[in-house]
BAFI-3210 file (N, C-alpha, C; in Angstrom, 3 decimals, decimal comma, padded with zeros to 6 digits):
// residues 169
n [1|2|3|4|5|6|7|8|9|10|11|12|13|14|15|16|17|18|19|20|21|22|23|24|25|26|27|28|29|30|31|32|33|34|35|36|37|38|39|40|41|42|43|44|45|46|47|48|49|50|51|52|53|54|55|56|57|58|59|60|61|62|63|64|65|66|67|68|69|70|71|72|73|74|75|76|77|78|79|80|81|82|83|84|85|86|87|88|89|90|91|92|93|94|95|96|97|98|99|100|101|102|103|104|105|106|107|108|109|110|111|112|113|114|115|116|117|118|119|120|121|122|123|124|125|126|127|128|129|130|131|132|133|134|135|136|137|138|139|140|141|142|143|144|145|146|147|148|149|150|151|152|153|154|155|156|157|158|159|160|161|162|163|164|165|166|167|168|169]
n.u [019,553|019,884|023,150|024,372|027,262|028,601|027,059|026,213|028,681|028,552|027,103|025,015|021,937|019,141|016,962|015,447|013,184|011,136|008,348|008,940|008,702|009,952|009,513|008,740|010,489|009,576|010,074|007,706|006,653|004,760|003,592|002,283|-001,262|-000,907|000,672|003,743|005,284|008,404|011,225|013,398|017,106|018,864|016,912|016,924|019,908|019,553|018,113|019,644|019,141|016,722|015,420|012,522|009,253|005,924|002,419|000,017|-003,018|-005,104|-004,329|-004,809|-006,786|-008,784|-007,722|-007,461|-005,860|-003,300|-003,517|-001,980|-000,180|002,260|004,104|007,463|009,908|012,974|015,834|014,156|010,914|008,370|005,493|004,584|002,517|000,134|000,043|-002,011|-005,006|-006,554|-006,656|-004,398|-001,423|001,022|004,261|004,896|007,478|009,000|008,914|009,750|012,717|014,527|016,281|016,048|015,446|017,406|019,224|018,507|016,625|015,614|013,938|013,453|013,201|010,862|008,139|004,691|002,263|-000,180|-003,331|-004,659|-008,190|-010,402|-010,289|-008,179|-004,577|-001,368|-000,288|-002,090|-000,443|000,900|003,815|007,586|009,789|012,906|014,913|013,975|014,025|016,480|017,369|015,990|017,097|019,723|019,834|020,033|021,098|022,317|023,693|024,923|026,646|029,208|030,823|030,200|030,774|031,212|028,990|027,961|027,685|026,442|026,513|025,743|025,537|028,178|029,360|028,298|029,430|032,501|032,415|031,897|034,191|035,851|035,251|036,306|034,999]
n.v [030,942|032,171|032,222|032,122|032,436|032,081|031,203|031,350|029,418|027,828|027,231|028,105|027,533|029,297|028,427|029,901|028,960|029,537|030,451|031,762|031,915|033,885|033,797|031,132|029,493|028,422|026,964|027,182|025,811|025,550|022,818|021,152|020,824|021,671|022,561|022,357|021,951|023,222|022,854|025,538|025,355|027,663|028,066|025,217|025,177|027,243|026,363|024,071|021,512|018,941|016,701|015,495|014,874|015,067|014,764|016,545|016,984|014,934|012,587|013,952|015,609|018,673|021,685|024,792|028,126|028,895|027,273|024,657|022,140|021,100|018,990|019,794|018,606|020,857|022,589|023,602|023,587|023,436|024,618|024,321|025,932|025,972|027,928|028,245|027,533|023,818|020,792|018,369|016,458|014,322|013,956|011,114|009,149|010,877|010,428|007,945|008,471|011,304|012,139|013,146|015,720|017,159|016,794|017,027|019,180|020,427|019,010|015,662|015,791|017,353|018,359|019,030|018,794|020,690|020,926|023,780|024,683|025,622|028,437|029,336|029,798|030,212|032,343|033,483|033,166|034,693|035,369|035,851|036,203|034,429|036,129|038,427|036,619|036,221|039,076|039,272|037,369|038,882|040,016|037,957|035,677|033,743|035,011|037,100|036,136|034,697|032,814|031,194|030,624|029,387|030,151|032,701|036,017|038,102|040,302|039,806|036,191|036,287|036,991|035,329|032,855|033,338|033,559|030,880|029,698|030,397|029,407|027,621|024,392]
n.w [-003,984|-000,535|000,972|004,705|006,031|008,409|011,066|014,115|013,916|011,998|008,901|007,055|004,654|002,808|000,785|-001,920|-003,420|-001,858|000,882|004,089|007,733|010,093|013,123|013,818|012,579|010,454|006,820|004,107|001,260|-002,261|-003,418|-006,031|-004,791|-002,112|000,408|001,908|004,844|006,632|009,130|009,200|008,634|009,806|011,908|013,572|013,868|016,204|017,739|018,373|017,539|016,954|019,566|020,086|018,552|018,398|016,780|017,545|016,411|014,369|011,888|008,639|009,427|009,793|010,160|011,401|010,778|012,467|015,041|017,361|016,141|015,829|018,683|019,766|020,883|021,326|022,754|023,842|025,041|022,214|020,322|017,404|015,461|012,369|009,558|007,842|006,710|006,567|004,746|006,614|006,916|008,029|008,014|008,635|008,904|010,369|012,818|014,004|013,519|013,629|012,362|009,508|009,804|010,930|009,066|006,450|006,010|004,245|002,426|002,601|005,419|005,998|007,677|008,016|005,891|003,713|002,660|001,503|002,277|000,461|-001,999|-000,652|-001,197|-002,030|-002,062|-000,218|002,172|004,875|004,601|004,800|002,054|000,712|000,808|002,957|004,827|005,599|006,481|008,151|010,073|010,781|013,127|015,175|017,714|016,128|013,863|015,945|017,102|015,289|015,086|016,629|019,619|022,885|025,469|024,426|022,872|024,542|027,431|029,580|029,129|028,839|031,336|033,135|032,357|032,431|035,023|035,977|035,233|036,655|038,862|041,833|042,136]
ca.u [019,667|020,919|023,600|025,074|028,713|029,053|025,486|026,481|029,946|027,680|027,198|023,542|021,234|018,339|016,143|014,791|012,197|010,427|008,197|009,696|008,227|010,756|009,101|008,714|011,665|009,607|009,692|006,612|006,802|003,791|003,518|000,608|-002,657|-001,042|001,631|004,351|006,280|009,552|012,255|014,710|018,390|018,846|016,279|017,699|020,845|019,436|017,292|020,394|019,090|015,497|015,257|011,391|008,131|004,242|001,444|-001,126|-003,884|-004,818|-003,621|-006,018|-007,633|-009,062|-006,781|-007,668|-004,589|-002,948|-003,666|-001,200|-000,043|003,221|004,528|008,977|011,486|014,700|016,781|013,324|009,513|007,910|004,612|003,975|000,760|-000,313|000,382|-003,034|-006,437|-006,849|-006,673|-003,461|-001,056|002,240|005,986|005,092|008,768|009,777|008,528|010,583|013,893|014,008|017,485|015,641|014,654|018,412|019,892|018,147|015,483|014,353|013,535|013,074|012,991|009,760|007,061|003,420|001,577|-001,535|-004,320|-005,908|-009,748|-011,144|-009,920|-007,187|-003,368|-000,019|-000,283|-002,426|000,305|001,995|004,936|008,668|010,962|014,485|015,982|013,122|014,048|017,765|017,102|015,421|018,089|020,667|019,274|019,503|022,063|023,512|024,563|025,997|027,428|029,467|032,018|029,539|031,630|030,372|028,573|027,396|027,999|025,395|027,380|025,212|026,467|030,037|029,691|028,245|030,581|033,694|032,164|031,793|034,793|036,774|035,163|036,999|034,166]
ca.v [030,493|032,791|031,354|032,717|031,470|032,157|031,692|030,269|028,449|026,674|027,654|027,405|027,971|029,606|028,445|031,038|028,842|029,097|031,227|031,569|032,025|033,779|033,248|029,740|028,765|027,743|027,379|026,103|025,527|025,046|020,807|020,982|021,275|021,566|023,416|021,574|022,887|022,210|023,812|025,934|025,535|028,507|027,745|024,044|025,548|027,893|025,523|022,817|020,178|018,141|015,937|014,779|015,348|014,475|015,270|017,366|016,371|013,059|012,669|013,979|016,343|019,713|022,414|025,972|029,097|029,469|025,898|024,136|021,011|020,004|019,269|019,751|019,058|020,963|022,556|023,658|022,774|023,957|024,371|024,240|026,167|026,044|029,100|028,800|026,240|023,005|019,421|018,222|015,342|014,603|013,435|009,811|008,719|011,392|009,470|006,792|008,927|011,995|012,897|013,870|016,990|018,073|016,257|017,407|019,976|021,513|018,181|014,365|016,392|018,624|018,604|018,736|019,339|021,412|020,828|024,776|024,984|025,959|029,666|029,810|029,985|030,521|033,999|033,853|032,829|036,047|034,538|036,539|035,387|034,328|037,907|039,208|036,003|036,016|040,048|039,176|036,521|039,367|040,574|036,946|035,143|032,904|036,433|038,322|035,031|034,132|031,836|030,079|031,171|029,358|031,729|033,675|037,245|039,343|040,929|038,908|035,366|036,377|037,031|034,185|031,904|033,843|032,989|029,574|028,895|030,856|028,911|026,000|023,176]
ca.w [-002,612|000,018|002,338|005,463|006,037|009,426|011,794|015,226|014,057|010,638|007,069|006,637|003,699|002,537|-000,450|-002,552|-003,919|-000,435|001,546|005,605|008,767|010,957|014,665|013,977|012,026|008,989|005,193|003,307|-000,661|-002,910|-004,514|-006,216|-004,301|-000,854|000,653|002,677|005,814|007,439|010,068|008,524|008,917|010,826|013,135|013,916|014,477|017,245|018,207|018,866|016,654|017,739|020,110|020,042|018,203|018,664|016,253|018,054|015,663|013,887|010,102|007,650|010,247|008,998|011,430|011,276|010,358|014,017|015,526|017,947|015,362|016,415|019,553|019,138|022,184|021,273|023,955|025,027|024,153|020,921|020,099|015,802|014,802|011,016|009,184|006,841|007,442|005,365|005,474|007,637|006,956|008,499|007,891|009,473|008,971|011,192|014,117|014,323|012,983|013,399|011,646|008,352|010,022|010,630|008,309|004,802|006,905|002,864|001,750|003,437|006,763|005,898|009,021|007,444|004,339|004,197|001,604|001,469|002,142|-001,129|-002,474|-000,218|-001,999|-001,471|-002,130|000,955|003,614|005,178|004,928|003,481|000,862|001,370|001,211|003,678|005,912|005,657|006,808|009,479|010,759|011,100|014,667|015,816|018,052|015,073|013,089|016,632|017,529|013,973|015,344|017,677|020,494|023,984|026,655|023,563|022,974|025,434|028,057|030,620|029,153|029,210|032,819|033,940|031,653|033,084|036,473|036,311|034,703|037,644|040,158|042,007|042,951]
c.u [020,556|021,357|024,624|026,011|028,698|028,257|026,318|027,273|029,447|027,551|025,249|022,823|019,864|017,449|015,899|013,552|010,903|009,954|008,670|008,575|008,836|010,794|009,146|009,479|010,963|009,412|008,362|006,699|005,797|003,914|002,288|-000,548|-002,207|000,529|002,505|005,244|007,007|010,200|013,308|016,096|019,171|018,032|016,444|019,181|020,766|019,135|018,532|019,970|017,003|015,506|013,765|010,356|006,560|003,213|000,498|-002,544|-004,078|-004,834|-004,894|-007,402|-007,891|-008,735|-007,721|-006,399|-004,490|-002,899|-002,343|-001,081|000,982|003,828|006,186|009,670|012,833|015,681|015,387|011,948|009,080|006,275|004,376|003,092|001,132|-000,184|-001,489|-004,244|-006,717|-007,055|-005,399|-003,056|000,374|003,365|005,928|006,442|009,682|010,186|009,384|012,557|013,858|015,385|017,307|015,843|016,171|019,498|019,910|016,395|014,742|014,026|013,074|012,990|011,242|008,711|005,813|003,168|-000,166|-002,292|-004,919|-007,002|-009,501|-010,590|-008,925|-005,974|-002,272|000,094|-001,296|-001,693|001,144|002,911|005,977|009,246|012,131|015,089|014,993|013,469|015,587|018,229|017,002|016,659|019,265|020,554|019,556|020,787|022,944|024,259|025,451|026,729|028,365|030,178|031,687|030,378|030,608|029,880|027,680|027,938|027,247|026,618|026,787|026,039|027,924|030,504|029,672|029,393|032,044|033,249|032,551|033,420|036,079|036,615|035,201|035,286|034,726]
c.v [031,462|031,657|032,240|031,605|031,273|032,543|030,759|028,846|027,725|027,533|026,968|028,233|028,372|029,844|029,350|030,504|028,575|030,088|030,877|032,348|032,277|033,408|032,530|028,946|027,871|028,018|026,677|026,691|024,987|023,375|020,977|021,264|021,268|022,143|022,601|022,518|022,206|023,088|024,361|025,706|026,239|028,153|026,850|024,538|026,419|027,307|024,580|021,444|019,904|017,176|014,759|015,803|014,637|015,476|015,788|017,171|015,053|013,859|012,824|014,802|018,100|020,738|023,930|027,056|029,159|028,577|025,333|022,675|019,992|020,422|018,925|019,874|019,350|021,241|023,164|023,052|023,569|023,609|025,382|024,710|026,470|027,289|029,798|027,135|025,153|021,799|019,522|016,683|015,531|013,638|011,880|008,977|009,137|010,785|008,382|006,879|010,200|013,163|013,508|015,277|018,236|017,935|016,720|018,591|020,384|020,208|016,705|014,961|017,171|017,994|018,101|019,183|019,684|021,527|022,096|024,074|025,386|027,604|030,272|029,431|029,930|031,680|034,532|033,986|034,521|035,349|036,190|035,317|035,476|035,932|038,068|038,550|036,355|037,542|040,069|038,181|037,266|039,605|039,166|036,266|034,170|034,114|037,279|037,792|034,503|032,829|030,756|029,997|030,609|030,488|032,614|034,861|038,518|039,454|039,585|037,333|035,183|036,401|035,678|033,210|031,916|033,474|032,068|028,677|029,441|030,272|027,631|025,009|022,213]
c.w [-001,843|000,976|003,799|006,188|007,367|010,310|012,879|014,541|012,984|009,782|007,318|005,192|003,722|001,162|-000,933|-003,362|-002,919|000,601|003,389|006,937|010,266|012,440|014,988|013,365|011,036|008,025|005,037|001,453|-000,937|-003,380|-004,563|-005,588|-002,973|-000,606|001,749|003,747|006,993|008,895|008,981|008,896|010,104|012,095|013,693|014,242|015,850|018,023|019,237|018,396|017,562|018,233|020,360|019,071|018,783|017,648|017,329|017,563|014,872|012,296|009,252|008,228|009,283|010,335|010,414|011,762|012,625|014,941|015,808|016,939|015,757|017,339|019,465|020,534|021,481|022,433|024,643|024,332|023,162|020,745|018,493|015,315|012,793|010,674|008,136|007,379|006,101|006,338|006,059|007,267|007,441|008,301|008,589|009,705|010,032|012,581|014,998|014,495|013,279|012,648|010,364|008,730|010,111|009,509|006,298|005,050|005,077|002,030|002,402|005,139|007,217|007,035|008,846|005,874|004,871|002,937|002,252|001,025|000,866|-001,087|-001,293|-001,251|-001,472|-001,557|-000,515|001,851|003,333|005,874|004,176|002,788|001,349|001,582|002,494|004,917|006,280|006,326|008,144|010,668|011,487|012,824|016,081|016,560|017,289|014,284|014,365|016,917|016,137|014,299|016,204|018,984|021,891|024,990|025,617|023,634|023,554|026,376|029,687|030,610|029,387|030,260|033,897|033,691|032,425|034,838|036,901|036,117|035,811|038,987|040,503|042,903|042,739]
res [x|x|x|x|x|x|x|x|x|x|x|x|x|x|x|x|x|x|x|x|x|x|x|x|x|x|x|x|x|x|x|x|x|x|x|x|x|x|x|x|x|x|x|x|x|x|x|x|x|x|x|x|x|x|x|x|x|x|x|x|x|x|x|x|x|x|x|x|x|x|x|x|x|x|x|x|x|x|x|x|x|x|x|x|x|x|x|x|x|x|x|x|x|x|x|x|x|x|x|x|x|x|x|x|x|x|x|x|x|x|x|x|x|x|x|x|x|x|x|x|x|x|x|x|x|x|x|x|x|x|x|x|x|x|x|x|x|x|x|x|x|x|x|x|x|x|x|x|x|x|x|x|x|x|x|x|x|x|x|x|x|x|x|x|x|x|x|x|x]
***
């Protein structure tokens, strides 16, 4: 498991038994005949936690690789597409709760599950592996930001921040 100590002011982790999906902030892990997929850690921390979801499709629907699935309010809107084409089932618990998702995101949190069409795999998804993801994370406002520092660290936020916070209303 990699972990990075210090992503936007949190300690977050990164499975290693789990392919990642850096654009969209997800893992998916093989179970048997169907591949399951969640939010990562990192990406809920950028994110600011979740505030809403909505399935996009009905349960047990047959989605095709790239397909709009779930709809995610965090600090902005999200739109979920499938990474590979199968059947389609979803987290129904989430619905009602939706603290799984930040609460235990690599396990009772996970999103969908995807029954591959016939001679698809897990070796199909162009997905990376934890090192390849945890790589990719460096570039990202939780690694330039370590301390989670308000305003952020672009030269732009700092300005405005220092603005606002100089001006009497």
């Amino acid at each position: 498991m990699a972990v990075i100590e210090k992503f936007l002011g949190r300690c977050v982790n990164i499975p290693g038994d789990r392919k990642y999906y850096a654009k969209q902030g997800l893992w998916a892990k093989a179970q048997g005949d169907r591949v399951v997929f969640g939010f990562t850690e990192p990406a809920l921390v950028l994110a600011g936690g979740v505030n809403g979801l909505d399935w996009l499709v009905e349960e047990n629907a047959s989605v095709r690789q790239g397909q709009d699935v779930v709809f995610v309010i965090t600090g902005k809107i999200q739109y979920i597409d499938t990474p590979l084409q199968g059947t389609i089932s979803f987290n129904r618990g989430l619905k009602p709760d939706l603290s799984p998702v930040v609460e235990d995101p690599y396990d009772k949190g996970w999103l969908f599950r995807i029954k591959p069409d016939a001679g698809m795999t897990e070796t199909d998804l162009t997905a990376m592996d934890a090192r390849g993801y945890t790589e990719s994370l460096k570039s990202s406002e939780g690694c330039k930001n370590p301390e989670g520092l308000k305003g952020g660290v672009s030269g732009i936020c700092k300005a405005v921040y220092s603005g606002i916070r100089d001006q009497n209303i």
